[in-house]
Structures are given as C-alpha cells and as structure tokens.
N, C-alpha and C positions, 0 to 999 in steps of 0.2 A: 341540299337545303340545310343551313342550319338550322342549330335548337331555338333560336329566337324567333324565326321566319314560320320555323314549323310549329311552335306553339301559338303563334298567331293563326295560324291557317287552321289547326284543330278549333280551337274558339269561335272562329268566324265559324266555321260548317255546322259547330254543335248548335249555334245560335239558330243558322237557316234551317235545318235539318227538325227543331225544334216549331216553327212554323210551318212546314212542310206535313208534319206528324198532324200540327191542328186541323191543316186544310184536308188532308186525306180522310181525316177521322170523323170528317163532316160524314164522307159514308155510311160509318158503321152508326147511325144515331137507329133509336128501334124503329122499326116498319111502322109506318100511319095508315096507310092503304091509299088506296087511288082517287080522288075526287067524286064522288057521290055520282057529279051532274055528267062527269065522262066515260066515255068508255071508249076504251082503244081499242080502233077499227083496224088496222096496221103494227108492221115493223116500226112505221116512222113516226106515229103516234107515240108508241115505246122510247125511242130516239127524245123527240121532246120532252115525254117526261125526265127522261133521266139527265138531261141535262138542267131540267130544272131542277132538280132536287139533288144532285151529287156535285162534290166542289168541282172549282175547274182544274185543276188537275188529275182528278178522278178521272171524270166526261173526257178529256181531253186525251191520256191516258189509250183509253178503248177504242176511241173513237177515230182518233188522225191515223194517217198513214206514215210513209217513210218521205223525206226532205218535200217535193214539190207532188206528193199524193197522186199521180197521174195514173198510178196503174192503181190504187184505192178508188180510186173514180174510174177506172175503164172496166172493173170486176163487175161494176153494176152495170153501165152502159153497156157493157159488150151483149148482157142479158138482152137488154132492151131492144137492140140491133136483131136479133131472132124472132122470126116472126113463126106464129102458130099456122098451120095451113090442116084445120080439123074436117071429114069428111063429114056429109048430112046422110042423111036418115039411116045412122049406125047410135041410135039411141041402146042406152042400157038402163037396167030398172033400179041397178045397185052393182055400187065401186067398192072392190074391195081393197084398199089400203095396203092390206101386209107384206111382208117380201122378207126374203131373209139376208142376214150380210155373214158373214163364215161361218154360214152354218146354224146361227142364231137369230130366229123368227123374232121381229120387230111386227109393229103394226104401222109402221109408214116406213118408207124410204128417206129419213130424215135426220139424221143424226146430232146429238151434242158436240159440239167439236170441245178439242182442249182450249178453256182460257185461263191466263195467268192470273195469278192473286186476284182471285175473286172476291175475297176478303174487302176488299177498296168499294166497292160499290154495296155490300150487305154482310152485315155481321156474321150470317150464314155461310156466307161465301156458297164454294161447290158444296158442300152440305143442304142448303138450300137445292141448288140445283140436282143433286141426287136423288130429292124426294119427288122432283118434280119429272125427273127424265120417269124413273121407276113407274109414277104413275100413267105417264103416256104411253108408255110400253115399248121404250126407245131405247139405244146404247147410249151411255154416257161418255163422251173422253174425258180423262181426268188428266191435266196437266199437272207435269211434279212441280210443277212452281203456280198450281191453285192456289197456295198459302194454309191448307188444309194435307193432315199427313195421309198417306194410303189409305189407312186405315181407320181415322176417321170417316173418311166418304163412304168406304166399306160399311161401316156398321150404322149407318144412315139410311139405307135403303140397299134392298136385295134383288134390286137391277142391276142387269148388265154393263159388265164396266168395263173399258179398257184403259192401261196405262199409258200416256205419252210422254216419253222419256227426252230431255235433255241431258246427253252421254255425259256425265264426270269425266274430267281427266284421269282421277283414281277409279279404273277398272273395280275395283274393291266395292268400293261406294258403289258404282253401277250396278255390281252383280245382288247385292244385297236388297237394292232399293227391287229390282226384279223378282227377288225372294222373297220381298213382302209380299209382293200384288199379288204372287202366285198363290201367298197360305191367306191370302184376303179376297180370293176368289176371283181375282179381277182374270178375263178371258183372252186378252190380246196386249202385244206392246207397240206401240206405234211409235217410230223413232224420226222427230223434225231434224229434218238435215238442210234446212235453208237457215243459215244464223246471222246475227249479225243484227243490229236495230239503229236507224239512227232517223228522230223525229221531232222536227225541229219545235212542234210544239211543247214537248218533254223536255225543249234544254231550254226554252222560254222560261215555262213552269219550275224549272230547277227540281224537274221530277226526282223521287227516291224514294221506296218503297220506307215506311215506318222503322224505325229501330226494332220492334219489339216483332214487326211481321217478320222482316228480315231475316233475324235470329231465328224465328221458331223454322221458317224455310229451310236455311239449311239444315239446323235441325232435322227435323220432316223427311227429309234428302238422305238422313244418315252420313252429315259429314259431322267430325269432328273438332268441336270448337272449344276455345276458351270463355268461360263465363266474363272473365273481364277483359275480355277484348272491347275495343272502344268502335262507336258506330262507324267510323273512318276505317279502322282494320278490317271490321265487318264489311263496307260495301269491297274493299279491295281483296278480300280471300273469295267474293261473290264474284271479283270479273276476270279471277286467275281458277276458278273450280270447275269450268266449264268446257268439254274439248270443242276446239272450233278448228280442228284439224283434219275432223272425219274422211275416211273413207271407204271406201265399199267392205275392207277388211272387218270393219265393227260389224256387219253384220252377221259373216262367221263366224267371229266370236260370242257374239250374242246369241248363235245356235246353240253354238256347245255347252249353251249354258239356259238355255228352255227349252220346253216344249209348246211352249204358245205360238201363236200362228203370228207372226212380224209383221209389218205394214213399215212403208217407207212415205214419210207427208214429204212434200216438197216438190213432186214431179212434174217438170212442164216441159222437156226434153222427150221424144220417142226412143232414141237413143238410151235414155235413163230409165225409162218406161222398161224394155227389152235386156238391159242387164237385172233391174231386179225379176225378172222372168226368169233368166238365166240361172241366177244364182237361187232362187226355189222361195223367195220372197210370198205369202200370201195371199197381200195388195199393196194398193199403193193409191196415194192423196195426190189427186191431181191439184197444186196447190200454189200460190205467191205467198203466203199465208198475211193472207187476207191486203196485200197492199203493204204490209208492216217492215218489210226487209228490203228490198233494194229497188228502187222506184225505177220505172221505163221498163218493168217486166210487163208480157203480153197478160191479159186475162185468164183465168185458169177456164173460165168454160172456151176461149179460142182456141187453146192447145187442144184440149178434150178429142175432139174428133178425129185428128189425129193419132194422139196416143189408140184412142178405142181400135183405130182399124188396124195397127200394130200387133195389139195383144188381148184385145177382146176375148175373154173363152178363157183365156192362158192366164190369168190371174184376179183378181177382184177389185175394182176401179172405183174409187170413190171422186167427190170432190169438195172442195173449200174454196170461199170465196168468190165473196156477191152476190149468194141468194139470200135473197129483200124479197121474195113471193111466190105463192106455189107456183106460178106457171115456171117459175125459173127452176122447181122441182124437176118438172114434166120435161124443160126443154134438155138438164142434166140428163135426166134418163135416157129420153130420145136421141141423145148421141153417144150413148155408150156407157154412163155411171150408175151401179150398182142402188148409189143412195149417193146422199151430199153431207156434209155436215155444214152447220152453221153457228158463227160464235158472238159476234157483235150484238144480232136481234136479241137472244136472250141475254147479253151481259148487259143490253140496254136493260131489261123488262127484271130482269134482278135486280139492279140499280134505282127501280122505280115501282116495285112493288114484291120482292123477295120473292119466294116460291111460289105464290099465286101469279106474279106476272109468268116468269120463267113458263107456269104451264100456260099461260093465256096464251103469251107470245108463241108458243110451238103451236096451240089447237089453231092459233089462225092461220099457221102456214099450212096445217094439216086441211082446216076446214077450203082454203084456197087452191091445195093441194088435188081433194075430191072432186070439187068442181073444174078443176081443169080436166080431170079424168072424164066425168061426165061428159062436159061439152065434146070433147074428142071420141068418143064412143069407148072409152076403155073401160070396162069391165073388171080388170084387175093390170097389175102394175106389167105384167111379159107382155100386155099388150099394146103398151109405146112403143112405137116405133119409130123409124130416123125420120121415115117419109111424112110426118107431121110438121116435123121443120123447115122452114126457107131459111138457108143461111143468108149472110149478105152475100154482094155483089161488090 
C-alpha cells in the first residue's frame, strides 16, 4: 500500500471509528432505572429493555450469533425440546438451593459466565456485575476482555471470582495476567479454547470496540503498548496478541505455573471431555459459547448427556448456553451439570438497569429455579435426577 492510499485509509477509519465511539457510548449514559409502570417478569422482558435503551451496535453486539445464528437459536430450542416428566405426591415443604462447584458453596447452581467489554452496555461494566453476583451468593467469571482490569473487579466486591483467560501469544503476558488474579484473590482460571468470531451483524454495524476501551484492555491484559500508537495500530496489535493456535500443551504449562483448579470452556466433543480427565483438568464448560463462534455447532445441552456419562464423577461439568429459564437450570442438572452459567440474560439486565437489573435478572432465574424444584419434588439440588427428563425422539 502506498503512503497516499494509506493515509487515505487512516482518515477514512479515524472518521468512522469516531461515530462508532458515539454510538457505543450511548451505553455508558448514567443509570435512570426501570420504568415505574414495569417490571420484568423474564429473561426476555430484560432482552427488550436492553434493546431499547443501548445503541444498535451495543444490543446487537451481545445479542446475535455467528453468520446465519442457527446454533444461537438451537441453544435455546434444544431446551425447549426436553420435556419435564415430574412425579406426584413427592411434595417438599422447602427447596434448598445450594450446591457447591470446586469446592466453593454457592446458593444456587447458577453461575456468571465470562462476558466481554461489559463496559458497552453500563459504565460499571463487570464492576456492576460483581456487586451484584457477591450479593446473590454466586461465582462470578470475569472475562479478561470485561474491559475492567482484575483488579478492579476484585476490589468491588469479595465474591467469588474466577478468571477466564484468552492465552496471549506472549507466554509473559499470560503468566502475569495469572499472577494477578491469584494475589487478587480470584479462585479458578477457565481457559476459552473455542475462538475465532465472525457476525455478520458486527460487520453490518462496522463494530469496534472505542479507542479509549481498547487501550485501557490491553492495558488491563498487561501487554505493553505505545502511548502514541494510533487507533489502527491499536486494533491491529489486538488481532496479532491473541494465540489461536492452542493446544492441549497450554494447559501443562499453565500447571506449572498455578495452583488454581483449571477448567477448559468449550467442550462438546466426549473425546475432549476424556482427555481433559486425562490430563488432571478440574472441569470443563460444556460450551458453543453461546452460538458466537462457528455456526451449525449442535447445542451444548444435546452434547451434555453424553459427555456426563463419559466422565460424570471424574471431573466437574458445567454448562453455557441457552439457559433463558430455571427449568432449563433443572433440565442441565438432570443430565449431568454440576451448575450452568449464563451470559446474555444479565448482559441484557446490565444494559437495562446496571446492577439492580443484573441481580433481578439472576433472582428470577433463581426464583424459577425453586419452583421447578418444588414442582419435581426436589428437596435439594442431589436430588435431580436424569429420570425427570423425556429426551426427544
């Protein structure tokens, strides 16, 4: 490219990049709270609001999936396809919620999952949601690309936090950003090994994270940057800093360098299920995450059952993607997972009401949560079981 062509093309991008900055930043305007005369019954009640009130590249952003959204829409459907088959007169007087996940007692089976730049829908960002997991009495996943550094989330709340790490190329960088969480208290590292995003509402949008989030991100990350790098340098050191080469050896090397219990997200293979077993993995995130990476993947609750009867016992199973409602809690349980996490409902409910949504949204899946326990006769959470499920046919 020459210098003519390419100082054209710098110009042109500073110009969009500069509208890009306005519409995203529609986000961060301060909290107004919720309309007086509503109150959100649902996930999707949540969903509405946030689309009303955050730009459309924000809403769109969180919410779309990967090219033609198919496996974004069968995460949920596939729920919907399981039906409940509850026994009668096994009535209980009181459902006890808690359960633990490595060790660490929660009060539901429900987890935060990691979401990125949280910052785009509330000025809190995961700080918002920190105070809000804390208070429900849940684990938070903190993604390194929240837009919020370790340690701010850390000193926002003294809930349980685990990190989810996208590997750096520079090993350096990785081991460091691991060094924080560990002297910031954080209890677990969960490493996404499904990568790769392409959504075509995001190249509609001419999505791109803000100049100034960008920056503080890597930052945040502990990579080292030039102050006067220009926003163009910037996104291109963002899409060469990431390794997208993984494999199974990073997670040796990330032994020899914690003591924290590992988790692998990503897993919808038995196969993959059974070497991280092998190799002395934790758990592991039965995951598509969330529809966002390579569309015509199966659902993560279809794989589920499988995996579970694999390695059930021999490690600690979680899942992501497509729980929109407790019974979709109950029906993860009933085939094998530990707890679920969930990311959209509350990036919706952040988006549309900052840390008051964030805990609305979790008490209604929780409070949804209870009564599916109830109606089933479950007493406490070991007492789901598979035989409450009709799979399909």
């Amino acid at each position: 490219m020459n210098r003519r062509r390419f100082a054209h093309w710098l110009a042109v991008y500073a110009a969009t990049s500069r509208w890009h900055t306005a519409q995203l930043l529609r986000a961060a305007e301060p909290e107004k709270g919720l309309a007086e005369s509503f109150e959100p019954a649902s996930v999707d009640d949540f969903q509405a609001l946030a689309k009303a009130k955050l730009s459309p590249m924000a809403y769109d952003y969180i919410t779309t999936g990967s090219t033609d959204q198919v496996t974004l829409r069968e995460n949920v459907a596939a729920f919907r396809r399981l039906q409940i088959l509850p026994p009668i007169l096994a009535g209980v007087a009181a459902v006890d919620t808690s359960t633990t996940v490595l060790k660490q007692r929660v009060t539901m089976p429900i987890l935060i999952a990691p979401v990125a730049a949280q910052r785009l829908y509330h000025p809190e960002g995961a700080k918002a949601t920190a105070r809000a997991a804390a208070a429900l009495g849940t684990i938070q996943g903190v993604s390194s690309s929240s837009s919020n550094s370790v340690e701010e989330i850390a000193a926002a709340s003294t809930g349980p936090k685990w990190l989810q790490l996208y590997p750096p190329r520079d090993r350096g960088v990785a081991e460091r950003l691991v060094r924080r969480a560990e002297k910031a208290g954080y209890t677990a590292i969960v490493v996404t090994v499904d990568l790769g995003e392409r959504k075509d509402a995001d190249r509609r949008n001419r999505f791109a994270l803000p100049e100034a989030m960008l920056r503080k991100h890597l930052l945040d990350c502990g990579f080292s940057i030039w102050a006067e790098m220009s926003y163009a340098e910037l996104i291109r050191f963002n899409q060469q800093a990431w390794d997208t080469a993984l494999s199974w050896e990073f997670f040796r090397w990330l032994r020899d360098r914690t003591r924290l219990p590992l988790l692998v997200k990503g897993v919808l293979r038995v196969a993959d299920a059974e070497k991280a077993v092998a190799i002395g993995l934790d758990g592991i995130v039965v995951s598509n995450h969330g529809g966002r990476r390579l569309d015509g993947m199966p659902a993560s609750i279809t794989c589920l059952p499988a995996i579970a009867a694999a390695v059930g016992g021999k490690t600690e199973i979680l899942l992501d993607s497509g729980v929109r409602r407790g019974t979709d809690v109950l029906k993860a349980l009933a085939l094998g997972a530990k707890a679920v996490l969930v990311g959209r409902p509350y990036a919706w409910a952040l988006g549309a009401d900052g840390e008051r949504g964030v805990h609305t949204v979790m008490t209604l899946l929780h409070e949804e949560f209870t009564a599916a326990m109830h109606a089933c006769g479950c007493a406490k959470v070991s007492d789901i079981s598979r035989d409450l499920i009709i799979l399909p046919k």
